[in-house]
VOBA-1610 file (N, C-alpha, C; in pm, whole numbers, padded with zeros to 5 digits, always signed):
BEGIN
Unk-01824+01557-02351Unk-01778+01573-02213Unk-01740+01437-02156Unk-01600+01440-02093Unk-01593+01358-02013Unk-01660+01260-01912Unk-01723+01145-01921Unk-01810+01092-01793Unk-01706+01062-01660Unk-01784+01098-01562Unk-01758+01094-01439Unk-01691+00909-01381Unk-01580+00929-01352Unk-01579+00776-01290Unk-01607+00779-01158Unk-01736+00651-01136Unk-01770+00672-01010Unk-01669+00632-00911Unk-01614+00495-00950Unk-01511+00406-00857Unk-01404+00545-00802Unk-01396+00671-00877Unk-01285+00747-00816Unk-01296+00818-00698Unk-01474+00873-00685Unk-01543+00907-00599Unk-01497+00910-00496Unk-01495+00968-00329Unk-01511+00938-00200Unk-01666+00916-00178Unk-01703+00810-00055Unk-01865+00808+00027Unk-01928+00926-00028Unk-01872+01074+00036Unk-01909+01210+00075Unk-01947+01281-00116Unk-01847+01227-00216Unk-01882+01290-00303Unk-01942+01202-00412Unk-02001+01053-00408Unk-02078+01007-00479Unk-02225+01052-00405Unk-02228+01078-00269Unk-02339+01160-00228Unk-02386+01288-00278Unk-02286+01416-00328Unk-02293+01480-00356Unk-02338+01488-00526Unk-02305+01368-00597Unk-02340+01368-00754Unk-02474+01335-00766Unk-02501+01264-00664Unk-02618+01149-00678Unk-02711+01244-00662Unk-02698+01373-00507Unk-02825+01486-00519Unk-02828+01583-00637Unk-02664+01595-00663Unk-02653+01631-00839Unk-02784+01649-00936Unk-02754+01498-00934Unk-02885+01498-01070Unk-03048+01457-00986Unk-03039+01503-00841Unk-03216+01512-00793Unk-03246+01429-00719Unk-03157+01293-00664Unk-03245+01228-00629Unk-03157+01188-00454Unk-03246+01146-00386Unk-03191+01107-00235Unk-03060+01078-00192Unk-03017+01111-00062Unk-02869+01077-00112Unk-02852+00891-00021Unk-02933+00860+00012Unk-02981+00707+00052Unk-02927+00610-00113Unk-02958+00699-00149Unk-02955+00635-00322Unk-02762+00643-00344Unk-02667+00690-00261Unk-02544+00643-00304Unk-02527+00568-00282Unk-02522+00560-00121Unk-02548+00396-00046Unk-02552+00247-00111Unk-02690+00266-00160Unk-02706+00139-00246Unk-02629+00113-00360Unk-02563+00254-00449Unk-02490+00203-00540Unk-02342+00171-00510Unk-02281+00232-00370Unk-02168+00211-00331Unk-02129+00039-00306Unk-02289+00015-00259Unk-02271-00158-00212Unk-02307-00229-00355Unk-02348-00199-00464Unk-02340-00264-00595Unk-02231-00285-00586Unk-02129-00169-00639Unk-02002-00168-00660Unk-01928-00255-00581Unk-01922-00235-00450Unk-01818-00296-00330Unk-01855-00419-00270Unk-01994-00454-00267Unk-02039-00585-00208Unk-02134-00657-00280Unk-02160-00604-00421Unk-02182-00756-00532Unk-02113-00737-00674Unk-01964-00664-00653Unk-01915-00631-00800Unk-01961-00617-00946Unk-02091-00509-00918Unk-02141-00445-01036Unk-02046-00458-01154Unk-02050-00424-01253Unk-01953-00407-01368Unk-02065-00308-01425Unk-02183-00326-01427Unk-02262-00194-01536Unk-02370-00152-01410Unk-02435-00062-01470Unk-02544+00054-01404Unk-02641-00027-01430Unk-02645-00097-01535Unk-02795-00151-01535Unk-02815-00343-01443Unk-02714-00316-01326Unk-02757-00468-01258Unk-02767-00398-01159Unk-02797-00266-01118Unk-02824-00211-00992Unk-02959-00207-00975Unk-03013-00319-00982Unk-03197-00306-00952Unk-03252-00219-00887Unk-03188-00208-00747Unk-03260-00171-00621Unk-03262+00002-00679Unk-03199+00075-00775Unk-03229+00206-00867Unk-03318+00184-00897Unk-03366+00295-00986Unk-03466+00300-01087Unk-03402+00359-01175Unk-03512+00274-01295Unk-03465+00283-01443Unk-03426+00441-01477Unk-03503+00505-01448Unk-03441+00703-01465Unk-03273+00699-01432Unk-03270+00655-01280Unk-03145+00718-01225Unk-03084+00602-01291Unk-03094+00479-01349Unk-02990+00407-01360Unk-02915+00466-01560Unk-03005+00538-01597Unk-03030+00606-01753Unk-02893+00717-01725Unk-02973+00781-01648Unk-02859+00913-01620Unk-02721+00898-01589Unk-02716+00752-01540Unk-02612+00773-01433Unk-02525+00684-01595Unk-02569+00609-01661Unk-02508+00537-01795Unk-02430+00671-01891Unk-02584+00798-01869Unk-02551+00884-01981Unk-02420+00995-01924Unk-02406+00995-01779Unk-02313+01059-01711Unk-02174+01052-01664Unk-02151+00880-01629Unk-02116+00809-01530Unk-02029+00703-01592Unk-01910+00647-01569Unk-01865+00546-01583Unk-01809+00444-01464Unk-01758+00302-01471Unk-01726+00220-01398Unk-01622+00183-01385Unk-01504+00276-01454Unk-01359+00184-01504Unk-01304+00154-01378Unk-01192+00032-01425Unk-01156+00001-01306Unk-01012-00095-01408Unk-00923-00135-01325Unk-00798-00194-01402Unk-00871-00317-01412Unk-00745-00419-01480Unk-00776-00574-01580Unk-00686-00616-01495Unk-00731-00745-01488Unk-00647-00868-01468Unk-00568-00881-01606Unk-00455-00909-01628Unk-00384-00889-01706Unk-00349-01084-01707Unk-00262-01075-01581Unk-00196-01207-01595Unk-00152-01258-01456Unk-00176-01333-01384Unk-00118-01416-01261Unk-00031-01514-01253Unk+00099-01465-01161Unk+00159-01603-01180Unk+00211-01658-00991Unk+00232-01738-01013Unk+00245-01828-00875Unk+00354-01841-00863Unk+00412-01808-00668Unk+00588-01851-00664Unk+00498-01987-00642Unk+00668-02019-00577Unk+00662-02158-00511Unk+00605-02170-00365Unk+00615-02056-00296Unk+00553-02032-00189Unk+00402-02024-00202Unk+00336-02025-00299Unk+00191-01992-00323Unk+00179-01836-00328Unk+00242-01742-00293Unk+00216-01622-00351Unk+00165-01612-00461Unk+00096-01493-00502Unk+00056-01459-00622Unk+00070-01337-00662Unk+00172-01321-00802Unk+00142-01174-00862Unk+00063-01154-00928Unk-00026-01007-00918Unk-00114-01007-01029Unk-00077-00908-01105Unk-00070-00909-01241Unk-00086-00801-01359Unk-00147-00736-01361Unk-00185-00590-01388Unk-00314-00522-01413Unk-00311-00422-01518Unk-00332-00471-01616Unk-00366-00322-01717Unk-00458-00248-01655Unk-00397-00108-01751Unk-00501+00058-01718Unk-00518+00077-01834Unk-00604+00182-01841Unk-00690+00197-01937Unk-00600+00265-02031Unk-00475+00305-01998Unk-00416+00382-02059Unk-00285+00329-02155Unk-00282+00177-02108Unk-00174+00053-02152Unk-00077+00050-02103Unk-00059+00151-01990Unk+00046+00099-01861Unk-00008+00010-01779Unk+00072-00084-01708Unk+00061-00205-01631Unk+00124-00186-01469Unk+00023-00209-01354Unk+00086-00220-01276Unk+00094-00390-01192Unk+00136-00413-01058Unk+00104-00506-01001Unk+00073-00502-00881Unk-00041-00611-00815Unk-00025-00654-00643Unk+00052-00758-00654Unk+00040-00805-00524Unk+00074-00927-00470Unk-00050-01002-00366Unk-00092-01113-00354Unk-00174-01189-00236Unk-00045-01277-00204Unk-00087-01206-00093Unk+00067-01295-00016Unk-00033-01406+00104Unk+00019-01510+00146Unk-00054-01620+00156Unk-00007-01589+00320Unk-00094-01629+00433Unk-00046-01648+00567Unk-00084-01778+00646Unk-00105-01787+00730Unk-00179-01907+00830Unk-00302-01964+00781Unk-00392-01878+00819Unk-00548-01886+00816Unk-00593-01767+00676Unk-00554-01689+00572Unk-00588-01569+00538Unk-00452-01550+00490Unk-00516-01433+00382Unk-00458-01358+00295Unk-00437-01201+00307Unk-00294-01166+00256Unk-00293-01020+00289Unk-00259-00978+00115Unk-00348-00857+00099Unk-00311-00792-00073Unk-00231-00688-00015Unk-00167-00695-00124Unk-00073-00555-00131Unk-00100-00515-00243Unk-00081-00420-00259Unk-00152-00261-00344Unk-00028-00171-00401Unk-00071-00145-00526Unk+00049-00051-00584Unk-00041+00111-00585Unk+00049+00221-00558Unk-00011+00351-00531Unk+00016+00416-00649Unk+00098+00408-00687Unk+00182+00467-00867Unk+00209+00350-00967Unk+00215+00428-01063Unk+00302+00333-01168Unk+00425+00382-01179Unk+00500+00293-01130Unk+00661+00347-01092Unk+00641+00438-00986Unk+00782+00453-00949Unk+00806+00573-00881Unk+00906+00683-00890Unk+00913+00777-00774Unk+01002+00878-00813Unk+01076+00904-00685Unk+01112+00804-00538Unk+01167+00784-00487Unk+01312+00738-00508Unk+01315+00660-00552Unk+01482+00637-00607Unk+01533+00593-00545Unk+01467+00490-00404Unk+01547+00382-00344Unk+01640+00280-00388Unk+01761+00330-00384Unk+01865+00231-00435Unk+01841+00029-00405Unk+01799+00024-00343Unk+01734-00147-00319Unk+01599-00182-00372Unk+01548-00077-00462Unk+01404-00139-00507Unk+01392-00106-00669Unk+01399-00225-00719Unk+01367-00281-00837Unk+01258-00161-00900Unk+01168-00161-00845Unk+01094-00021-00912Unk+01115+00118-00957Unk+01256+00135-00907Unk+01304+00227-00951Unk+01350+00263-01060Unk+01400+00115-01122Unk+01397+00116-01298Unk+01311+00156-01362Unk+01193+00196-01341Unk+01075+00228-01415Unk+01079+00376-01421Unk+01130+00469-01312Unk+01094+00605-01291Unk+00935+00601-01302Unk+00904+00709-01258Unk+00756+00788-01268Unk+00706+00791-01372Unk+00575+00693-01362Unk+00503+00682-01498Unk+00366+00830-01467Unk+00313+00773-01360Unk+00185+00847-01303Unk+00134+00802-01220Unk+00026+00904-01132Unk-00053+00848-01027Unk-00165+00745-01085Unk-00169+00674-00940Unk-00333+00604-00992Unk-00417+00650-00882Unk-00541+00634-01012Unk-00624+00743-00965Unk-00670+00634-00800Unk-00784+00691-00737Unk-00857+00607-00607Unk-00892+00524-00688Unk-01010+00489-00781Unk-01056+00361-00848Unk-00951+00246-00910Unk-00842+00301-00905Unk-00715+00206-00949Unk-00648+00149-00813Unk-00684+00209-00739Unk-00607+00186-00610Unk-00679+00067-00579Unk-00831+00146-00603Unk-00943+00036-00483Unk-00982-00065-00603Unk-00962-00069-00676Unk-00996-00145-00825Unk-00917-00299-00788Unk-00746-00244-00722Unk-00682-00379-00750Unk-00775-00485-00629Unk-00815-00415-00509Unk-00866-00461-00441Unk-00976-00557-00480Unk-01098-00474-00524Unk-01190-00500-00567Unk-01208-00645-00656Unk-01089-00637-00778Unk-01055-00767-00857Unk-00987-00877-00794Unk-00916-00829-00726Unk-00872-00988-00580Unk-00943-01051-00551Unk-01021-00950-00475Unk-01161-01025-00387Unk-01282-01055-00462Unk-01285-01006-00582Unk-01362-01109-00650Unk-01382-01197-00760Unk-01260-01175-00828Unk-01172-01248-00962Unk-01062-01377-00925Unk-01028-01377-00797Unk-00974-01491-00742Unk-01059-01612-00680Unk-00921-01708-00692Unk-00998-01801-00596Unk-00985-01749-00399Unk-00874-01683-00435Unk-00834-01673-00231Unk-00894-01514-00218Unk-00963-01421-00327Unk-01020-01324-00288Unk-01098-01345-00122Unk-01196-01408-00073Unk-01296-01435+00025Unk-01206-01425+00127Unk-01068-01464+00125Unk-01003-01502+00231Unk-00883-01368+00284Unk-00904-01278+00184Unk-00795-01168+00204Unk-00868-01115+00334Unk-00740-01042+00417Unk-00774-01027+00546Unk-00745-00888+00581Unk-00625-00857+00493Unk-00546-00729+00527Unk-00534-00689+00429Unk-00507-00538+00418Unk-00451-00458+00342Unk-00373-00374+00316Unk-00239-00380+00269Unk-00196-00282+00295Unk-00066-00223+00109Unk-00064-00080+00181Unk-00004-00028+00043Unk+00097-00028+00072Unk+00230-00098+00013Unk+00299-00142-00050Unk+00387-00165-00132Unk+00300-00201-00222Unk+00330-00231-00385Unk+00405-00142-00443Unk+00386-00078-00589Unk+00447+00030-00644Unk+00406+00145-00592Unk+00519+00239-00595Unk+00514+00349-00551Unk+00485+00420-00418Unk+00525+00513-00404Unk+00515+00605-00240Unk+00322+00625-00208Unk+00285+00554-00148Unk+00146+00587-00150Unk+00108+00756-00098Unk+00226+00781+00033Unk+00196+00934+00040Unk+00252+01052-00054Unk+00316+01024-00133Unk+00338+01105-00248Unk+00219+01163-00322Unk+00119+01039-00375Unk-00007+01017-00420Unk-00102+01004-00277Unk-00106+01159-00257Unk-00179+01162-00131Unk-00299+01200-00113Unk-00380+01282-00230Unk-00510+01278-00195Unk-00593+01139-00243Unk-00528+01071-00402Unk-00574+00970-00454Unk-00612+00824-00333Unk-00470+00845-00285Unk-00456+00702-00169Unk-00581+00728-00044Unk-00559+00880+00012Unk-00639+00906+00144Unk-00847+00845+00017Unk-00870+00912-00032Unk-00999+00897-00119Unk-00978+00718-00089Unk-00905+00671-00147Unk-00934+00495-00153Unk-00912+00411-00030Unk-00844+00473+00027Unk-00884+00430+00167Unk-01001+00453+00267Unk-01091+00594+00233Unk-01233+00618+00263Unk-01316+00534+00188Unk-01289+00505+00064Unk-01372+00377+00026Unk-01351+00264+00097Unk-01203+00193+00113Unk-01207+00078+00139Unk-01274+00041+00317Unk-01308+00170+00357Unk-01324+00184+00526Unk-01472+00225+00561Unk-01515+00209+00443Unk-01688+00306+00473Unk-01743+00199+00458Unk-01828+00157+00572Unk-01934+00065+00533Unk-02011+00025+00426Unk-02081+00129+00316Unk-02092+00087+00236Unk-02019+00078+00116Unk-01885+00114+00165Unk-01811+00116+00054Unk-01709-00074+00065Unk-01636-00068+00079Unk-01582-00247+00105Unk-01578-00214+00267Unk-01598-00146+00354Unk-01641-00210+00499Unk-01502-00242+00531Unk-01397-00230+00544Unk-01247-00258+00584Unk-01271-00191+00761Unk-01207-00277+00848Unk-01163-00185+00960Unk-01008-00127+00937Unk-01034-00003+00952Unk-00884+00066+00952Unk-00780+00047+00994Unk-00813-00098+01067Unk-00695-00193+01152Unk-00630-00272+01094Unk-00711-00335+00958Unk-00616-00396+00882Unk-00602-00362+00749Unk-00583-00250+00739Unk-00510-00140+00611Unk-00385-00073+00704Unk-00302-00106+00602Unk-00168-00041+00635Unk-00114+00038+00555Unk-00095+00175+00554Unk-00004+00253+00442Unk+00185+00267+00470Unk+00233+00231+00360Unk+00369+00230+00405Unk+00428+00344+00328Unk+00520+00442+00379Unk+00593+00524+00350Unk+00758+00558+00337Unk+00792+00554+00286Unk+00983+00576+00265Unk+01051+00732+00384Unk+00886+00772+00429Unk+00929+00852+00505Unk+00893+01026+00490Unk+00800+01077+00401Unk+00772+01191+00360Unk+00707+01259+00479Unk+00793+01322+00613Unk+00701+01371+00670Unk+00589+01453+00674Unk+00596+01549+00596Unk+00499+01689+00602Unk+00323+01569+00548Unk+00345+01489+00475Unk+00211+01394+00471Unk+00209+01285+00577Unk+00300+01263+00655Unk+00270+01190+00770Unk+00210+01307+00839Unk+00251+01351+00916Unk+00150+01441+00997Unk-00012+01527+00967Unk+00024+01502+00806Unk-00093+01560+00710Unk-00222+01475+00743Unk-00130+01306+00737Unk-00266+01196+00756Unk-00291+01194+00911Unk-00218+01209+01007Unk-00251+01213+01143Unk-00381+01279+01156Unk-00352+01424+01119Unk-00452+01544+01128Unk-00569+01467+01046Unk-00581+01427+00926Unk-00705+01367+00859Unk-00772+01280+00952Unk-00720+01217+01015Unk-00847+01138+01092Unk-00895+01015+01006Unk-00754+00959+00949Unk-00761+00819+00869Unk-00755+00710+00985Unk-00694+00743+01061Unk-00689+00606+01160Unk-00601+00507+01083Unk-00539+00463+01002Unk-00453+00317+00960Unk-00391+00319+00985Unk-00320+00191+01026Unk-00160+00168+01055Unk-00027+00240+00946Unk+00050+00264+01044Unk+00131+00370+00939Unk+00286+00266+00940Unk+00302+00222+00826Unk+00492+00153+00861Unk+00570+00283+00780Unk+00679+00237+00837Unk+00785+00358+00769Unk+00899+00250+00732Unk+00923+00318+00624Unk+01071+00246+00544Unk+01180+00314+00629Unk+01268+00239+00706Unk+01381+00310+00791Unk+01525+00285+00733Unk+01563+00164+00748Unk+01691+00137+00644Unk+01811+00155+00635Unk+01851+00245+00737Unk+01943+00305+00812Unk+01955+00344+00926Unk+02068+00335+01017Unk+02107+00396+01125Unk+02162+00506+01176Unk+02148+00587+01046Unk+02201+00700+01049Unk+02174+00775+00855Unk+02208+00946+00872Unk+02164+00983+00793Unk+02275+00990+00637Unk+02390+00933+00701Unk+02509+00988+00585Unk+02475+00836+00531Unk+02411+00702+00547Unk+02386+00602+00521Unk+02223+00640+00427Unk+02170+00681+00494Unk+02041+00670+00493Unk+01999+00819+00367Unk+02094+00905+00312Unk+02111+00980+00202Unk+02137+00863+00091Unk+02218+00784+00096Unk+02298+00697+00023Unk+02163+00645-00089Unk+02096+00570+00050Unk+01979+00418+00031Unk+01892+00469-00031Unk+01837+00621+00026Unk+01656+00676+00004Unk+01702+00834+00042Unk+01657+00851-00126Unk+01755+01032-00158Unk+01622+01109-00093Unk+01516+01087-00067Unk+01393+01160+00064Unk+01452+01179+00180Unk+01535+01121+00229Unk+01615+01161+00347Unk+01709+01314+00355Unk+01747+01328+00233Unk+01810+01464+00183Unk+01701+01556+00205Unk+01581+01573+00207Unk+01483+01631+00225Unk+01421+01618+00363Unk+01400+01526+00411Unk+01348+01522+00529Unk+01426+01393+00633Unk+01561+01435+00684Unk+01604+01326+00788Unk+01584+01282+00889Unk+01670+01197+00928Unk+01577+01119+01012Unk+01505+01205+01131Unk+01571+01266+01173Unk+01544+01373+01311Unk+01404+01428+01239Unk+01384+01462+01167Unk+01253+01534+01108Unk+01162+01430+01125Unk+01201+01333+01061Unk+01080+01177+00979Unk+01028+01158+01137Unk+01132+01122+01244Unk+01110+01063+01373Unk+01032+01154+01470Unk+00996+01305+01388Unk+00912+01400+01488Unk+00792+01360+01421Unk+00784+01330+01294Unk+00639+01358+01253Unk+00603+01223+01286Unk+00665+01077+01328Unk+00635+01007+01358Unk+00574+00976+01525Unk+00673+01056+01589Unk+00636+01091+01725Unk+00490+01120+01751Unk+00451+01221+01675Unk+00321+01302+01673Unk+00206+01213+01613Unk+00221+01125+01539Unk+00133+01032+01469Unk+00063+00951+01562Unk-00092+00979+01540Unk-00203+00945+01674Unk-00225+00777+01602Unk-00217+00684+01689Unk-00183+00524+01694Unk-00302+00474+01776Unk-00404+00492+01756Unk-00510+00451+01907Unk-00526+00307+01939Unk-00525+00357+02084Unk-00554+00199+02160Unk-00382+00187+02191Unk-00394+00021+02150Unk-00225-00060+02211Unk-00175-00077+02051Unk-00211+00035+01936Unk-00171-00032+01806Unk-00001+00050+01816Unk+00082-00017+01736Unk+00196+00074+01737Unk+00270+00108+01589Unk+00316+00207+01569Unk+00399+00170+01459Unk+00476+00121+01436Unk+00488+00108+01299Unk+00545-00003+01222Unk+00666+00038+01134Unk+00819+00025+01177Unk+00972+00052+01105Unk+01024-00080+01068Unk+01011-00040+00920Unk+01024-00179+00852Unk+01212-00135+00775Unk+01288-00238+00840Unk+01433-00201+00809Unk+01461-00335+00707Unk+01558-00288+00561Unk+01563-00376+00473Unk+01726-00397+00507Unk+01781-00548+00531Unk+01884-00589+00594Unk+01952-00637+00504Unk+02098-00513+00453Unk+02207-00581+00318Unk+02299-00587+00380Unk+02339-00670+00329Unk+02535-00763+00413Unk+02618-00598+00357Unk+02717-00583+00497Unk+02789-00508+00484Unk+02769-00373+00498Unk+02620-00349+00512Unk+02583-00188+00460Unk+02507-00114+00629Unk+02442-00215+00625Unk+02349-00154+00749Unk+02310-00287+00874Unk+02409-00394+00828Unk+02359-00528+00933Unk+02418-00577+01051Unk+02503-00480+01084Unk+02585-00557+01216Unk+02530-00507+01335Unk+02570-00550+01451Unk+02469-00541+01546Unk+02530-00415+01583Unk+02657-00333+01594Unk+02652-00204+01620Unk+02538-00094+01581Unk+02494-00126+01396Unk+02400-00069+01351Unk+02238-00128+01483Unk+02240-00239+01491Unk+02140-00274+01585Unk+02149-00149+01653Unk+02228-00140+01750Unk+02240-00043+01890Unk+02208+00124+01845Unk+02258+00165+01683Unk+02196+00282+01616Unk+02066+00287+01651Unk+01997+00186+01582Unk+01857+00169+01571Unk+01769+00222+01659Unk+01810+00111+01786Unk+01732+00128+01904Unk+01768+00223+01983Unk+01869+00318+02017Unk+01873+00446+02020Unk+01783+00541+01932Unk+01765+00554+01843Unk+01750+00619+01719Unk+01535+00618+01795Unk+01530+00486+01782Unk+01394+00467+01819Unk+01327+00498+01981Unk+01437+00506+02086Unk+01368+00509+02202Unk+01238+00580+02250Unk+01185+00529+02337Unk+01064+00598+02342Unk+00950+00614+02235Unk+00957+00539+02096Unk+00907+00538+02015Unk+00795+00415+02029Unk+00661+00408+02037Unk+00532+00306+02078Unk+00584+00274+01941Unk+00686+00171+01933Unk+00682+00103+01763Unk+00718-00043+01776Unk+00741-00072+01698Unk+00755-00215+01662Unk+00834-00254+01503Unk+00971-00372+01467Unk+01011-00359+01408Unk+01036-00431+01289Unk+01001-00436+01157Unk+01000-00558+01068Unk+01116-00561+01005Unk+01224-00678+01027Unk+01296-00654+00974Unk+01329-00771+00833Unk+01349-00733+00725Unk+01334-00785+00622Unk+01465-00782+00516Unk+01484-00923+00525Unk+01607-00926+00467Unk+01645-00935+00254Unk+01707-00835+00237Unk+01733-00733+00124Unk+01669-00868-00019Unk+01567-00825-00063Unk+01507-00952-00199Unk+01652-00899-00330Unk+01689-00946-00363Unk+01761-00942-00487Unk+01697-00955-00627Unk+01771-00846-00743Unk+01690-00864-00825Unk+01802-00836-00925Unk+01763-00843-01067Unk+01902-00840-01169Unk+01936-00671-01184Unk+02097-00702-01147Unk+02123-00587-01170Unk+02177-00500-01051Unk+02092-00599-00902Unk+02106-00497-00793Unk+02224-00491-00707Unk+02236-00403-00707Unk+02444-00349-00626Unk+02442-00410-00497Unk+02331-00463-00416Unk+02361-00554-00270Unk+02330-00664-00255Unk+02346-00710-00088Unk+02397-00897-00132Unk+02249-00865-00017Unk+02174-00967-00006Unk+02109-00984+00108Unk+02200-01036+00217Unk+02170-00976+00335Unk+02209-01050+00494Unk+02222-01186+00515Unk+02298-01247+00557Unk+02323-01407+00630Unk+02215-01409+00727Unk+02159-01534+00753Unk+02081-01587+00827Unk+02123-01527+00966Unk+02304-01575+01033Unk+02369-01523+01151Unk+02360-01368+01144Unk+02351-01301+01051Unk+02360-01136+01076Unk+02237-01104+01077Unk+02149-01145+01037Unk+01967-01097+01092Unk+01987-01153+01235Unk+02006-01277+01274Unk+01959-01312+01379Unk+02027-01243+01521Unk+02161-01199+01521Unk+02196-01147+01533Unk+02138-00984+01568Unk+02122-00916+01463Unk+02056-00760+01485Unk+01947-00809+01547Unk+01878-00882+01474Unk+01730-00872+01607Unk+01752-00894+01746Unk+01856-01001+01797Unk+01866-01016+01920Unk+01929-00872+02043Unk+02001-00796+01900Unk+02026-00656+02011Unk+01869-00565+02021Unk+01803-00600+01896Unk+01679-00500+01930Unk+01601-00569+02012Unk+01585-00698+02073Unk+01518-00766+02170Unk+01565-00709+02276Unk+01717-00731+02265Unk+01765-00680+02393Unk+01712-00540+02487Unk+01680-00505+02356Unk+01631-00328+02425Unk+01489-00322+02398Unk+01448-00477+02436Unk+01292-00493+02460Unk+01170-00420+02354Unk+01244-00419+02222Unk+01137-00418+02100Unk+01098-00511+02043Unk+00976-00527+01987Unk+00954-00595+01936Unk+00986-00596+01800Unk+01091-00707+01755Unk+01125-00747+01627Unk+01112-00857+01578Unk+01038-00842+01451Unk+00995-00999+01382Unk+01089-00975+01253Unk+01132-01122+01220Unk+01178-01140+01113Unk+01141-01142+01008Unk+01024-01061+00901Unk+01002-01120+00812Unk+00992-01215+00728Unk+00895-01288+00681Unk+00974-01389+00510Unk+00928-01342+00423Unk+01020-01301+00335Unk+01025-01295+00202Unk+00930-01401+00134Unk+00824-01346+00043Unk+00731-01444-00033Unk+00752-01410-00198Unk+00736-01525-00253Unk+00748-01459-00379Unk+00828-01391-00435Unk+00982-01453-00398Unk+01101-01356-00413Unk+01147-01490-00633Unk+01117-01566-00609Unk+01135-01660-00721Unk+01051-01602-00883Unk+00968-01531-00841Unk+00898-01442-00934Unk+00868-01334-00942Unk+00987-01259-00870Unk+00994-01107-00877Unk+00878-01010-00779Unk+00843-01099-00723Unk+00727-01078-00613Unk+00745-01017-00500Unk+00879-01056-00460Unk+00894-00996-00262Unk+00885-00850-00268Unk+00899-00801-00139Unk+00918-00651-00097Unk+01036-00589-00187Unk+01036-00490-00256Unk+01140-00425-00310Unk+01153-00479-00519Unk+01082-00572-00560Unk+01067-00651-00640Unk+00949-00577-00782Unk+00848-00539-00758Unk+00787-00509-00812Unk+00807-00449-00949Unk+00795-00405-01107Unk+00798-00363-01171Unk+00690-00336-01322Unk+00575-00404-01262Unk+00493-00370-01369Unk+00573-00416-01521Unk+00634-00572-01518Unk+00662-00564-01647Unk+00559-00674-01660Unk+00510-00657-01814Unk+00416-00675-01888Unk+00490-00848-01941Unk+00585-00850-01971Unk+00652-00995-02050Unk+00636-01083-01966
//
């Protein structure tokens, strides 16, 4: 028989295994904080057990979790990391470097099955989901296999693949990364990013995840926005922008429309004036990020004058728009970049 991986667990159902085999459910607790707040690797450095439950849980139970594979450094100090699976597919994060602190980014799949014409990951197609312990795994090895682990601040998904596609796996690893005794994250600085799948945006509203939600936007319209991200054929914008409407944001937090800016396609400030129509009345806020290039890819990134430019019409209509920087674009690292290659 298969052993159980605990790392895949939610709080609620390593509670449920643990009364499983008899014993208190106080007793997940302590093994959740092995795992999450002194990076266990085996059952038998969990002292605060006893030797019985730590027997059972060896003869039942496993710990897998992905490998550091390989790290490499832009010039910016970014860092990619490699990660083998157990299965000899490879995915990647990124620790992207800020002021004071570090933000990880997180891959949800290996590959994907979105088919965004501007993202490098799309060469891969759909390998498979990763499971929650792969999700929370890359985490886990940042923060404690690095040197700038201590200093990561934020979190957010990212990386490879549609995290709401992989929607019960992602919601599970985000109850880890948010449960006290699991890594203790405030839900304020986990971010899940989406290309736009409404029927699981409103899915996570209703869950009662609380994280910041960004949306991949990318267009100013939908005969553009079929072109960029073939999910739009399925759910356009008029749809994406209801289930976004409805998406509970508490407090003064807002969402997050992250627009990728290619010369010629979607950057002139008319498209600006799309936008902010498109958005009115929307509690959001806007990242705009100009197009990373990679071999092979059919667009040019934006001129310095044509970002600066679009943002100044979305100022104009009193949003907030930040310019992004691109990190780690010299080693295949930036937004849109990613590919899990192994060489």
């Amino acid at each position: 028989m298969d052993k159980i991986n605990i790392r895949d667990l939610s709080p609620g159902e390593i509670e449920a295994f643990i009364a499983h085999l008899g014993k208190e459910k106080y007793r997940a607790r302590q093994l959740m904080k092995w795992l999450y707040h002194f990076n266990a690797s085996s059952f038998g450095e969990m002292t605060t057990l006893s030797r019985e439950l730590r027997g059972h849980l060896e003869e039942t139970a496993s710990l897998d979790g992905p490998e550091i594979a390989k790290i490499r450094t832009a010039a910016d100090g970014t860092k990619k990391v490699l990660f083998r699976l157990r299965d000899g597919l490879h995915i990647e994060s990124v620790l992207i470097p800020g002021r004071n602190h570090w933000t990880a980014c997180l891959s949800s799949q290996a590959g994907c099955a979105m088919g965004c014409r501007f993202c490098f990951t799309r060469s891969l197609g759909f390998q498979r989901q990763l499971t929650p312990g792969e999700i929370t795994g890359q985490l886990t090895a940042l923060k404690f296999r690095t040197p700038e682990g201590p200093n990561v601040k934020n979190v957010v998904l990212m990386g490879m693949g549609e995290p709401l596609a992989n929607y019960e796996h992602t919601v599970t690893a985000v109850r880890i990364m948010t449960d006290d005794a699991g890594m203790g994250w405030s839900n304020r600085k986990v971010t899940i990013s989406t290309c736009g799948l409404a029927p699981q945006i409103r899915r996570l509203g209703r869950d009662d995840i609380c994280v910041n939600l960004a949306i991949s936007l990318n267009a100013p319209d939908n005969e553009r926005r079929d072109y960029l991200m073939p999910v739009n054929r399925r759910y356009p914008i008029e749809t994406l922008l209801a289930a976004c409407r409805d998406y509970p944001m508490p407090g003064r937090r807002m969402l997050t429309f992250e627009y990728i800016l290619m010369a010629g396609v979607n950057d002139s400030p008319a498209d600006a004036e799309k936008v902010a129509r498109l958005l009115k009345n929307l509690h959001c806020k806007l990242n705009l990020i100009v197009f990373n290039e990679f071999p092979g890819a059919e667009f040019r990134a934006s001129s310095p004058e044509a970002v600066a430019a679009f943002q100044q019409v979305l100022l104009r209509h009193h949003y907030t728009s930040i310019i992004r920087a691109s990190r780690g674009s010299d080693i295949l690292a930036a937004c849109g970049q990613l590919t899990g290659n192994a060489a």
